[in-house]
CHARMM-style PDB file with segment names, atoms N, HN, CA, C and O in Angstrom:
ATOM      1  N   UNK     1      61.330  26.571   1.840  1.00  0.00      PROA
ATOM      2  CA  UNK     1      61.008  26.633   0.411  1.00  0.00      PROA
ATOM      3  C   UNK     1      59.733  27.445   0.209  1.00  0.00      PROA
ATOM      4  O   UNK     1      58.689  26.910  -0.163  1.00  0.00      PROA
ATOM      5  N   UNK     2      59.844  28.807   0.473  1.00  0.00      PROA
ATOM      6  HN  UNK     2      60.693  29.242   0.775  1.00  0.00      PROA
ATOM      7  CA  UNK     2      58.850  29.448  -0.046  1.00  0.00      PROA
ATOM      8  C   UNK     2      58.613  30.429  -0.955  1.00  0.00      PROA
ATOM      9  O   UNK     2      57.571  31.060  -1.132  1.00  0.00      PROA
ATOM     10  N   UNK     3      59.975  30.537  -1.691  1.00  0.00      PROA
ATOM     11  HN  UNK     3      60.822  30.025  -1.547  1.00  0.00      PROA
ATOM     12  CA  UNK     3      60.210  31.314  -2.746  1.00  0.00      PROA
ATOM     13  C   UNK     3      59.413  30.548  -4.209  1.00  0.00      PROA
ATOM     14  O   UNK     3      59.126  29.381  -4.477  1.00  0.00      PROA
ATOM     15  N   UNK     4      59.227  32.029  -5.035  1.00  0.00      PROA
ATOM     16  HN  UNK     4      59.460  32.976  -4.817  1.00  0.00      PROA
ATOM     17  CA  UNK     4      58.493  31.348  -6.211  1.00  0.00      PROA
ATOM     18  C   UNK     4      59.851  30.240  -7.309  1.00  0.00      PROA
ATOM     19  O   UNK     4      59.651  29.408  -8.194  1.00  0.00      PROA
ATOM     20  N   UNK     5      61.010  30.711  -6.758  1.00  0.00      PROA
ATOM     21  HN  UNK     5      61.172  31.387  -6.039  1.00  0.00      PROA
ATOM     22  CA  UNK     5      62.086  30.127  -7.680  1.00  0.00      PROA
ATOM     23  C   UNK     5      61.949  28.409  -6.797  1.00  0.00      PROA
ATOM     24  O   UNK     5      61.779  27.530  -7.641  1.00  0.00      PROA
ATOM     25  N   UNK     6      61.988  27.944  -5.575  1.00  0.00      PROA
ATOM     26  HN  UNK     6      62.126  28.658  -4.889  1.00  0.00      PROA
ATOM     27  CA  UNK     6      62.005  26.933  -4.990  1.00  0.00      PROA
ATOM     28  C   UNK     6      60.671  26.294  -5.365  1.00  0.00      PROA
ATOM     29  O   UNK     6      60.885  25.108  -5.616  1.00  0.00      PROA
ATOM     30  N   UNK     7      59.300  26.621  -5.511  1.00  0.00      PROA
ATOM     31  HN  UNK     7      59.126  27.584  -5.307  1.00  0.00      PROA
ATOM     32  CA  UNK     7      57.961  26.370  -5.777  1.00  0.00      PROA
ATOM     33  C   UNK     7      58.009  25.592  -6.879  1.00  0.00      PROA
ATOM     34  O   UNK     7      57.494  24.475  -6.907  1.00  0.00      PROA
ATOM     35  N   UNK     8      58.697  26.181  -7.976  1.00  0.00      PROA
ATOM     36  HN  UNK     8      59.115  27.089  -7.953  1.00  0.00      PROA
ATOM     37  CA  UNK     8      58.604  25.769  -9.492  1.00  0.00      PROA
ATOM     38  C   UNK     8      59.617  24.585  -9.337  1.00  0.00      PROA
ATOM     39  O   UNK     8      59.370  23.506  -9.875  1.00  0.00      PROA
ATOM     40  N   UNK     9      60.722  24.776  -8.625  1.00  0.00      PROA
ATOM     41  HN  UNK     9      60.923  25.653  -8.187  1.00  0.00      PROA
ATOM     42  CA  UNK     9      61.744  23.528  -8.756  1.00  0.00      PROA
ATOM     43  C   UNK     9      60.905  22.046  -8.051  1.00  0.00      PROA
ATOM     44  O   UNK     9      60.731  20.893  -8.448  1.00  0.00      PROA
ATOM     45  N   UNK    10      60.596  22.686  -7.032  1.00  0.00      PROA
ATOM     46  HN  UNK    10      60.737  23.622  -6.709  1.00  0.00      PROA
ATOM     47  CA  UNK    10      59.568  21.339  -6.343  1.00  0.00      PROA
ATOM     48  C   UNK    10      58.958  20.486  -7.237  1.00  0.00      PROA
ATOM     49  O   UNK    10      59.049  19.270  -7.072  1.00  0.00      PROA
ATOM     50  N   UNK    11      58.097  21.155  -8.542  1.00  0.00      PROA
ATOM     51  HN  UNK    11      58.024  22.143  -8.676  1.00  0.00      PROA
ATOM     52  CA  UNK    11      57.516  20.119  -9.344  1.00  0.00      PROA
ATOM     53  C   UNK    11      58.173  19.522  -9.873  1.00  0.00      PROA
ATOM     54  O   UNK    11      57.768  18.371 -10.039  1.00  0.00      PROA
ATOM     55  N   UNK    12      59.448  19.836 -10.421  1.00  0.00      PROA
ATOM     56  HN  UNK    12      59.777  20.770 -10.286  1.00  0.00      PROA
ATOM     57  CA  UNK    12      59.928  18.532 -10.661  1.00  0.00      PROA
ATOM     58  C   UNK    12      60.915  17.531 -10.043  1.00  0.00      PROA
ATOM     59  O   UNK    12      61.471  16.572 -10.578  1.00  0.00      PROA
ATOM     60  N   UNK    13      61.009  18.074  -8.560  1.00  0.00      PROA
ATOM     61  HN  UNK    13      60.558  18.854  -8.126  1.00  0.00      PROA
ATOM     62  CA  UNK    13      61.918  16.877  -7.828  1.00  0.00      PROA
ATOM     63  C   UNK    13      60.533  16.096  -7.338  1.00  0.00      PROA
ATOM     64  O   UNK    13      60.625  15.138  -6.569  1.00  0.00      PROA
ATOM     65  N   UNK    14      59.143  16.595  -7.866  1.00  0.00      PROA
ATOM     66  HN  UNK    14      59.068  17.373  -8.490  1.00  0.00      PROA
ATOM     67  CA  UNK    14      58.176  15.588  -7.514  1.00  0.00      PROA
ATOM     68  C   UNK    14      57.585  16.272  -5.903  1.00  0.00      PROA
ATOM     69  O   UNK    14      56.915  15.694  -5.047  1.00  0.00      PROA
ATOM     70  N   UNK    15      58.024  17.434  -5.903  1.00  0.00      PROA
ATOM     71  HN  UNK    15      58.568  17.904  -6.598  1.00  0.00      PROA
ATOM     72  CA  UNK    15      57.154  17.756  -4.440  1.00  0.00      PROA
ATOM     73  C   UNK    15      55.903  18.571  -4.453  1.00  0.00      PROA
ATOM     74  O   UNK    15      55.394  19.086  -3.457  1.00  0.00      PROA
ATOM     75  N   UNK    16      55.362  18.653  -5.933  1.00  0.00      PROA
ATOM     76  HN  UNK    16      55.775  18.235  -6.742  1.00  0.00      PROA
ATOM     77  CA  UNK    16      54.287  19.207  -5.925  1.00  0.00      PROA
ATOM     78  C   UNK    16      53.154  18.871  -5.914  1.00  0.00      PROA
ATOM     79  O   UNK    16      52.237  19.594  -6.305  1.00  0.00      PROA
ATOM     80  N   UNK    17      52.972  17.363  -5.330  1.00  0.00      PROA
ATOM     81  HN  UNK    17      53.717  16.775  -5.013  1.00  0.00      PROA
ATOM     82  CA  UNK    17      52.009  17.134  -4.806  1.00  0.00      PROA
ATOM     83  C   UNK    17      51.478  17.368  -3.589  1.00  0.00      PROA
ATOM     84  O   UNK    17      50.299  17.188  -3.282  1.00  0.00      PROA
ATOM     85  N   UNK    18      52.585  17.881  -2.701  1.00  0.00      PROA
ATOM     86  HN  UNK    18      53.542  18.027  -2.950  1.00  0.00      PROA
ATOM     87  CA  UNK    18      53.166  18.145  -1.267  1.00  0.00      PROA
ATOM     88  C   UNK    18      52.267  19.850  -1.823  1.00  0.00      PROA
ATOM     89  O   UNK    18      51.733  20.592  -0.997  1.00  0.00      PROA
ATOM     90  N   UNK    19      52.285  20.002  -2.607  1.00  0.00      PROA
ATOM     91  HN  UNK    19      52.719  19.399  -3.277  1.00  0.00      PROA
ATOM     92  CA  UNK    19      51.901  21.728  -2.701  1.00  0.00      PROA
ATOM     93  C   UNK    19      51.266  22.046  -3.768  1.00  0.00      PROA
ATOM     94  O   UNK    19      51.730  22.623  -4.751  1.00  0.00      PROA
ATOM     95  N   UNK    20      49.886  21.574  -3.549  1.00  0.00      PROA
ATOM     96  HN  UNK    20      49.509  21.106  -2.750  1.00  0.00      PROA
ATOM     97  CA  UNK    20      49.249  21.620  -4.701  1.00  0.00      PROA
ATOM     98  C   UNK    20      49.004  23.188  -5.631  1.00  0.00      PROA
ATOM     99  O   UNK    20      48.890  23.268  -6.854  1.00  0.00      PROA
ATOM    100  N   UNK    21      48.976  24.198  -4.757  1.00  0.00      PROA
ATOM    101  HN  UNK    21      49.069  24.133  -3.764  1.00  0.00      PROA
ATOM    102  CA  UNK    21      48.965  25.751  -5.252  1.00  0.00      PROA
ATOM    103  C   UNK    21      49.555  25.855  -6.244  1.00  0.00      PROA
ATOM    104  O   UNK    21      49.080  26.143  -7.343  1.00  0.00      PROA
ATOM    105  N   UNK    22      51.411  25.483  -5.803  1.00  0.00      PROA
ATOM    106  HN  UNK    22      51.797  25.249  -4.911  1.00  0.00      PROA
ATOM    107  CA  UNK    22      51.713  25.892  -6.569  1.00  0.00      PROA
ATOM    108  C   UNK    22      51.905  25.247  -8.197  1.00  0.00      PROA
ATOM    109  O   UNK    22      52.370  25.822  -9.181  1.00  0.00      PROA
ATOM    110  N   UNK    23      51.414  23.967  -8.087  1.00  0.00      PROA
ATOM    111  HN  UNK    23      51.036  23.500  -7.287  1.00  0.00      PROA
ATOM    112  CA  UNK    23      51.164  22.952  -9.388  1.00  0.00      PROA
ATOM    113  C   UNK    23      50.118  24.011 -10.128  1.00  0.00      PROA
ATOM    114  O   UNK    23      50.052  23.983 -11.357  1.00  0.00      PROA
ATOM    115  N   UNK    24      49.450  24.776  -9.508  1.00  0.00      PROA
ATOM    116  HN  UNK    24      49.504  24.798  -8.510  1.00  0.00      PROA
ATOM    117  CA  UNK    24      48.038  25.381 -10.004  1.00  0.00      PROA
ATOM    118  C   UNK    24      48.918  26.458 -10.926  1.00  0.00      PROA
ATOM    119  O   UNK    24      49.045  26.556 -12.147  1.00  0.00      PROA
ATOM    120  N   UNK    25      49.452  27.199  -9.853  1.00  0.00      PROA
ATOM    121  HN  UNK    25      49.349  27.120  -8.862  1.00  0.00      PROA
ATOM    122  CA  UNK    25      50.518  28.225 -10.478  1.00  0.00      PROA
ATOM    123  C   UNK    25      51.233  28.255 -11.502  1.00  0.00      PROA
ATOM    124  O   UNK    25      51.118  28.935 -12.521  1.00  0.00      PROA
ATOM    125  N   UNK    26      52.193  27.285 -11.129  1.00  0.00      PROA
ATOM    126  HN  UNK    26      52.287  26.732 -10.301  1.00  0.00      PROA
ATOM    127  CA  UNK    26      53.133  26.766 -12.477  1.00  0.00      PROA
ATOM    128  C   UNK    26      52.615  25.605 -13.250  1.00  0.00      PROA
ATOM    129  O   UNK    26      52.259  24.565 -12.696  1.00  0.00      PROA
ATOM    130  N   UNK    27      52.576  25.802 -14.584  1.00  0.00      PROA
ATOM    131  HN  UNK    27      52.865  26.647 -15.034  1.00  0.00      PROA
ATOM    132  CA  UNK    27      51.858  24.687 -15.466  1.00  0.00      PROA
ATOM    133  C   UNK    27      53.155  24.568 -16.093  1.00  0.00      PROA
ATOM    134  O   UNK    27      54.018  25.364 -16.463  1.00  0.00      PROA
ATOM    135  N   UNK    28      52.951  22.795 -16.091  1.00  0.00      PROA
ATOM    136  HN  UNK    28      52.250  22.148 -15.791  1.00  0.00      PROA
ATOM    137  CA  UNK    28      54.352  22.260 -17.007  1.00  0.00      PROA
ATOM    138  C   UNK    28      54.430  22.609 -18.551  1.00  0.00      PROA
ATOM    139  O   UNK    28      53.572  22.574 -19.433  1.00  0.00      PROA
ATOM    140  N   UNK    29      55.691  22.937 -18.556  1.00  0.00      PROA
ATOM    141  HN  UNK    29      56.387  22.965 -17.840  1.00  0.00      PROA
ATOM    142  CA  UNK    29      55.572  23.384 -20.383  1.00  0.00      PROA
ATOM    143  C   UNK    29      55.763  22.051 -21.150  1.00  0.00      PROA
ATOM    144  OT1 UNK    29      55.733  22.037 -22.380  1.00  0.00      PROA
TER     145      UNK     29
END
């Protein structure tokens, strides 16, 4: 999972705590 399309899905199966960057990256709308 290191695509930016897999990154953004992570936050919401809840794995973006596992990856904080990309929480930084993508902000929830």
């Amino acid at each position: 999972m290191s695509n930016t399309s897999d990154m953004a899905g992570e936050m919401w199966t809840g794995v973006a705590p596992a990856r904080p960057k990309c929480a930084y990256d993508f902000s929830p709308p």
